[in-house]
Steps between C-alpha positions, in 0.01 A plus 500: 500500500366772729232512256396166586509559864251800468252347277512177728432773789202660345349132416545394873337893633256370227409226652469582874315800442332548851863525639653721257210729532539510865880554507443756220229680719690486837813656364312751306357618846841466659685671272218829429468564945865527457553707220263760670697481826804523298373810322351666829875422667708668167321782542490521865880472496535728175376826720769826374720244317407717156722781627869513290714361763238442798750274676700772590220719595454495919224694726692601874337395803520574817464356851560683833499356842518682854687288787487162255120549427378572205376820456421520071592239219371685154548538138535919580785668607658875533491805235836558542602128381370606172851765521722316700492208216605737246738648685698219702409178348701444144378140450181650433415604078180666578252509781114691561240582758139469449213598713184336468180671515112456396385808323213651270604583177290766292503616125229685450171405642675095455635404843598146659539489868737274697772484252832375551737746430826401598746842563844412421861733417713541219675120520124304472598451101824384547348252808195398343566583054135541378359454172442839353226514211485879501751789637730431802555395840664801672418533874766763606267831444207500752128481412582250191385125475426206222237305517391163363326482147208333597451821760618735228229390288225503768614848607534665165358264264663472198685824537833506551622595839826588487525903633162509623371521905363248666329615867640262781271535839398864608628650125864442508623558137739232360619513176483149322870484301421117374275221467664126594355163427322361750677297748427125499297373775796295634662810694495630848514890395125495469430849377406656164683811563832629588512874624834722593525448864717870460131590457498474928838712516328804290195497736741495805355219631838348524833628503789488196669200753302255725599408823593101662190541779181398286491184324223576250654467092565205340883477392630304190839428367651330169862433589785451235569192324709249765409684808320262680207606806722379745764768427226792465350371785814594753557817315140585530514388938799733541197782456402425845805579684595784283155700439245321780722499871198681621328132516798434795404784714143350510602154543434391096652300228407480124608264244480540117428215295453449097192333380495362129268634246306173391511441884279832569157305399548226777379580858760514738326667795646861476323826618395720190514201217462643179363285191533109752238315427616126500638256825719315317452170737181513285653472163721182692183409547327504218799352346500186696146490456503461104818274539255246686234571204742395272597215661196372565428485137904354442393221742182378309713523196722230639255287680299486191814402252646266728123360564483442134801335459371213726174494285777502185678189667484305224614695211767651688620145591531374134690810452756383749474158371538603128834699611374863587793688709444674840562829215263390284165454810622841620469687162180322469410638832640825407269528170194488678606741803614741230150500310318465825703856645473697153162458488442621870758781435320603160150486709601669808661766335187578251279478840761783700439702169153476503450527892760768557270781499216384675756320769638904543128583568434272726802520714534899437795445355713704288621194243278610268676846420858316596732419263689194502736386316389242309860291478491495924143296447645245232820422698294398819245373284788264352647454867197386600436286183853347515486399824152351488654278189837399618338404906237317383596321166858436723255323796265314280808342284714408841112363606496260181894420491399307813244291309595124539576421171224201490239600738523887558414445931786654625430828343124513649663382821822729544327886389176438701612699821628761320178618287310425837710752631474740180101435572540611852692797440218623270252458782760696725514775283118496466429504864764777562350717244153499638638539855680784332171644379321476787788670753562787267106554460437473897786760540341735266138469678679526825651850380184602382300441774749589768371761770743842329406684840292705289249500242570542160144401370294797326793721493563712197832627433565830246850648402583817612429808268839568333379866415510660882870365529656832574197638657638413858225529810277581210519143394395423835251730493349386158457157632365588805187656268528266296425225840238689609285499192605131507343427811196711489397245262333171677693275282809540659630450902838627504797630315851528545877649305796295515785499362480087509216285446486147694685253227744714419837579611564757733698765368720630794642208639768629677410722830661441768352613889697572806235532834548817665393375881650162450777537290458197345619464109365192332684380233163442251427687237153679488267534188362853451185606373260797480124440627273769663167433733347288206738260500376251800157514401549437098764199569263373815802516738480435868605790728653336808616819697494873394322667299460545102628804333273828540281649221711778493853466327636776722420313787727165418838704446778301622297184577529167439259146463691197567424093469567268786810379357625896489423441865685223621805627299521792692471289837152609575321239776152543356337740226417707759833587645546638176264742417666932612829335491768696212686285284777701271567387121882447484663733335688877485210760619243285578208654702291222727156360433259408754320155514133612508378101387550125484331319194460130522760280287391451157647346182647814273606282216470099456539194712834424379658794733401571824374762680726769566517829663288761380439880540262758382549870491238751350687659246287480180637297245698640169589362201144372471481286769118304499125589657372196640114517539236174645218488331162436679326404230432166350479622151889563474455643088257711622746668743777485290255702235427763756915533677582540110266838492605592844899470370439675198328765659823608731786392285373522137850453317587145700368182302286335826642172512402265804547125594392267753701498850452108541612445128815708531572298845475187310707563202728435723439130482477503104831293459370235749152488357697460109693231674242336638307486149818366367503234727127395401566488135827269570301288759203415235822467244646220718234349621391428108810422382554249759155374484584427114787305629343312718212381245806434268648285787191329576420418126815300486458324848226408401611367179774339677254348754224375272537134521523544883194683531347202252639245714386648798090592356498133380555384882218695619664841549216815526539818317572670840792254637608541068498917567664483842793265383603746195437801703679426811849587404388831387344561838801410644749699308299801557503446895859504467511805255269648812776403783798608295322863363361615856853563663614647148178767479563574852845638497473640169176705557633606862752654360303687276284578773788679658518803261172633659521625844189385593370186342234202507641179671494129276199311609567119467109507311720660242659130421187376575341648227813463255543166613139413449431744128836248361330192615180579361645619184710150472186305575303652299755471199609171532111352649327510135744286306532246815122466484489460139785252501330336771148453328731352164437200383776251657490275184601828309858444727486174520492349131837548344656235841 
């Protein structure tokens, strides 16, 4: 029996090939856009899941406020946690701190600079189990580490390393004790190796126990089986009134709260983020967005079928009439929306097989080197396959149940507003996406071209030489020689060290001031930073009182640059007013710094945050820090040939490594820019698969409208008045596709809008243009087979009456 139904299925595909191939094709589409948002959302979801019992794994963070305002909300909190968990918490099976630093990393005459080397205590294995190829994970002694294979083999080649030394910045000898397998790229602990933090203790650096004052480690926990967050979290909050009551005396309060692992990749706005990368309202996003893809395609499916069920009047009405059940027209049905979905499901996944790869490329994606399991793409593959079959065979059957049994009118009569409205909800969808587009690309220009306050243009940026490290003022003093060779040379204006570079984070985040002659003790928190006299001049900053700091290092002890906003914290009328004024860091021991100068506001980091309050002391910066140089030279290879020589002339055993100042600051905007490509590949998606709809539409109105159109040539009727009366209730349905999508865009891409601080407004020649780019599309699909139905020959229509 079923056999019957599926050969009578194939005959009728057969036999209305045009359709089939356009159901077929828009599916097909449908189906492959979603697949790769589906992939790109598994593994955005999947980040640190691969960890043995991630879901009990939790990072601590930390927020602390000073008379109700907030004062710090981070992922880092206090050494001592690190003891106090292991000591006082029993809910909790293991727990580690990690330290994350960028260093250079030397076997031999081999080195890599910037390398993440994440410094972590005796509990990382039992926090974070890695997979050990060679030796053993054993951070208790100091100066021992593992490091990933892929580094193991670019370090020592194919030489085990197991018991040999690897350099790490200025010579520090670690002893390698194993080689892991590299960590997926769907993890937030983005480093390659993991060094004894004890390593710090034995150089004194730090002390056996850490105090509650400096939030600056990165605490984990992986409670027992059945103790939920909730519990640890109280036990962990009871720290505050028994080890931190010094935050009472200065008017303070902290608060403790646990983070999930496979929560750690999603932005959530916290100081000192390690590994975030994603806002999840943009995976929401991108989910609705290939939900409407889909649909589109599900809705030509159904107009089409029940379109060709009118055309299939006839034969479906001596079905009836020869005694056919309701059963026996919806397994028909059935039949052909079970070939017609296979076949899109076997196409679209051979095309997201095919594409995968060069989709990753394109979108720098990682889903090339992701693994996904394969049964989590056939079950929504099936989902979506099932639910195309049962919706639309279920509406075209209850669409020819309704058939008169004689004449087949009511059925044309009683579905007709609802695929008008399927029609117009394509045309929606359509005209929201390329509103969409065009928002999300005239945000990203708007960043762009913003006015920073400064000028990032022509501005080179090097790391900091890892080998003078321990060299103190004579890593200071190396630079400075190193700057003045620098500048002798034509090709270069001005150079500066920092500890920051514009586009990145600041890493102090935390000062607090109190105003000697005033008093006055904002509640803000003010972003540190190194600079020295360089620093205006290589960032183009505009000095609005003071003066810069002096040539002479000696000369700027115990003084301070601030920004405006610094300014009006500290209750300052004018930039003026605040230049010979002390301010004191808060703080045990604290000496005061004088206000010598008053920079103009600038952007530090991206438009989504706003300016805040800044200040620059003239320490020089360790750990690396960066050299910031602008380059007056057009010929920017030619400069970057000649600060290589210079570079390796004063720090031979640093790799010179440099980037662009304007591209760092924009990498900032990478996820919007990948979201706004997204966006244009799903707009050109929908806009085809609804123009296939539509010509699959129009061939059957017009089918259904041939003896009209013969009737009404025959009585004198031009081609134009012939055009116009086939193409008018497309026009129409896309005005009101245009009146119901402009309200829709507008809330939905304001609220996107609202993630950025600072943001581009919604032009109504946005709907213009979306409005206008649908119509055009429609007329333009529907105008050629009007026109050649038009110019037919009436008699053609007219012979079988």
């Amino acid at each position: 029996m079923f056999r019957i139904y599926f050969i009578t299925a194939f005959r009728s595909l057969l036999k209305n090939r045009s359709v089939s191939l356009i159901n077929i094709l828009g599916l097909t589409i449908g189906l492959t856009a979603f697949l790769f948002i589906l992939h790109y959302l598994i593994y955005e979801t999947s980040y640190d899941r691969f960890f043995d019992g991630s879901e009990r794994v939790y990072r601590i963070n930390m927020t602390m406020a000073k008379d109700g305002v907030s004062t710090y909300e981070g992922a880092q909190t206090p050494r001592q946690m690190y003891f106090a968990l292991k000591q006082e918490l029993p809910g909790v099976e293991a727990n580690t701190l990690t330290y994350l630093e960028r260093c250079l990393i030397r076997n031999g005459i081999v080195g890599y600079s910037d390398q993440n080397v994440l410094w972590v205590d005796a509990g990382f294995e039992k926090v974070f189990p890695l997979t050990m190829l060679q030796g053993k994970a054993d951070f208790k002694k100091p100066l021992t580490g593992v490091l990933s294979a892929s580094k193991a083999k670019a370090l020592f080649g194919t030489e085990s390393p197991v018991g040999k030394i690897m350099k790490v910045n200025e010579g520090m000898p670690v002893e390698v004790t194993g080689v892991f397998a590299d960590l997926p790229s769907n993890t937030h602990l983005d480093a390659e190796y993991f060094i004894s933090i004890n390593t710090f203790v034995y150089y004194k650096w730090i002390g056996e126990q850490g105090d509650w004052n400096w939030p600056g480690w990165w605490n984990y926990i992986r409670l027992k089986p059945g103790v939920s967050a909730a519990q640890a979290e109280v036990g962990i909050n009871g720290f505050v009134d028994r080890h931190m009551a010094f935050l009472k005396k200065e008017g303070k309060t902290a608060h403790f709260k646990l983070q999930p692992l496979p929560d750690l990749h999603f932005l959530r706005g916290l100081q000192s983020e390690f590994g975030a990368g994603t806002n999840p309202k943009s995976l929401v996003n991108l989910l609705i967005v290939g939900l409407l893809t889909l649909l589109i395609a599900w809705i030509n499916f159904v107009n089409l079928s029940t379109a060709q069920s009118v055309k299939r009047t006839h034969e479906i009405l001596i079905r009836k009439l020869i005694g056919a059940s309701r059963l026996h027209i919806w397994l028909q049905s059935l039949s052909e929306s079970l070939i017609i979905n296979v076949m899109a499901v076997i196409l679209a996944y051979g095309l997201y097989l095919v594409l995968m790869i060069p989709f990753a490329h394109f979108f720098s994606l990682p889903l090339g080197h992701a693994y996904i399991p394969g049964e989590k793409i056939a079950f929504f593959l099936a989902l979506a396959c099932l639910t195309g079959i049962v919706f639309s065979s279920i509406y075209t059957s209850v669409s020819i149940f309704r058939m008169g049994a004689f004449t087949g009118r009511k059925e044309v009569k009683g579905k007709s507003g609802f695929k008008k409205g399927l029609v117009i909800a394509q045309l929606v969808i359509s005209i929201v996406f390329i509103s969409g587009t065009i928002i999300v690309f005239k945000q990203i220009r708007f960043m762009q071209n913003y006015q920073l306050g400064m000028k990032i243009d022509r501005v080179l940026i090097l790391s900091g030489p890892a080998s003078t490290n321990i060299l103190g003022e004579g890593r200071r003093a190396k630079y400075l020689a190193f700057r003045r060779e620098v500048l002798s040379d034509p090709r270069f204006m001005a150079a500066t060290a920092t500890m920051n570079v514009p586009g990145q984070e600041p890493r102090w985040r935390s000062g607090e001031f109190v105003r000697l002659d005033a008093g006055v003790q904002p509640g803000a928190v003010f972003c540190t930073n190194n600079a020295d006299d360089g620093f205006i001049n290589t960032y183009s900053l505009k000095l609005l009182a003071g003066q810069n700091f002096s040539v002479t290092p000696a000369n700027n002890a115990n003084k301070i640059l601030i920004n405006e906003s610094s300014a009006r914290k500290l209750g300052f009328a004018n930039a003026q007013d605040a230049i010979g004024k002390q301010i004191v860091p808060t703080g045990d021991n604290r000496k005061p710094v004088e206000i010598i100068g008053v920079v103009a506001d600038f952007h530090n980091e991206g438009l989504h945050k706003p300016v805040y309050p800044m200040v620059w002391n003239n320490d020089h910066p360790y750990e690396f820090g960066f050299y910031s140089i602008r380059v007056n030279n057009p010929n920017m290879q030619e400069a970057v040939a000649q600060l290589q020589k210079i570079y390796k002339r004063h720090f031979p055993e640093d790799p010179f490594n440099y980037f662009f100042a304007d591209e760092l600051f924009n990498r900032q905007y990478f996820s919007e820019v990948r979201f706004g490509k997204f966006y244009i590949l799903l707009t050109i998606l929908s806009l085809s698969i609804a123009c296939l709809g539509l010509y699959g539409l129009l061939l059957h109105y017009i089918n259904q409208k041939k003896k009209e159109i013969g009737i009404r040539k025959v009585n004198g009727a031009q081609v134009s008045e012939v055009m116009l009366f086939i193409n008018r209730n497309f026009f129409r349905w896309t005005v009101i596709a245009f009146v119901i999508a402009c309200p829709l865009v507008y809330w939905m891409m304001n609220k996107w809008l609202q993630d950025f601080a600072y943001h581009t407004d919604i032009s109504w020649w946005i709907f213009a243009i979306a409005g206008l780019v649908t119509l055009f599309i429609t007329v333009l699909t529907v105008s050629w087979q009007s026109y050649k139905a038009s110019v037919g020959n009436p008699a053609d229509a007219l012979k079988y009456e």
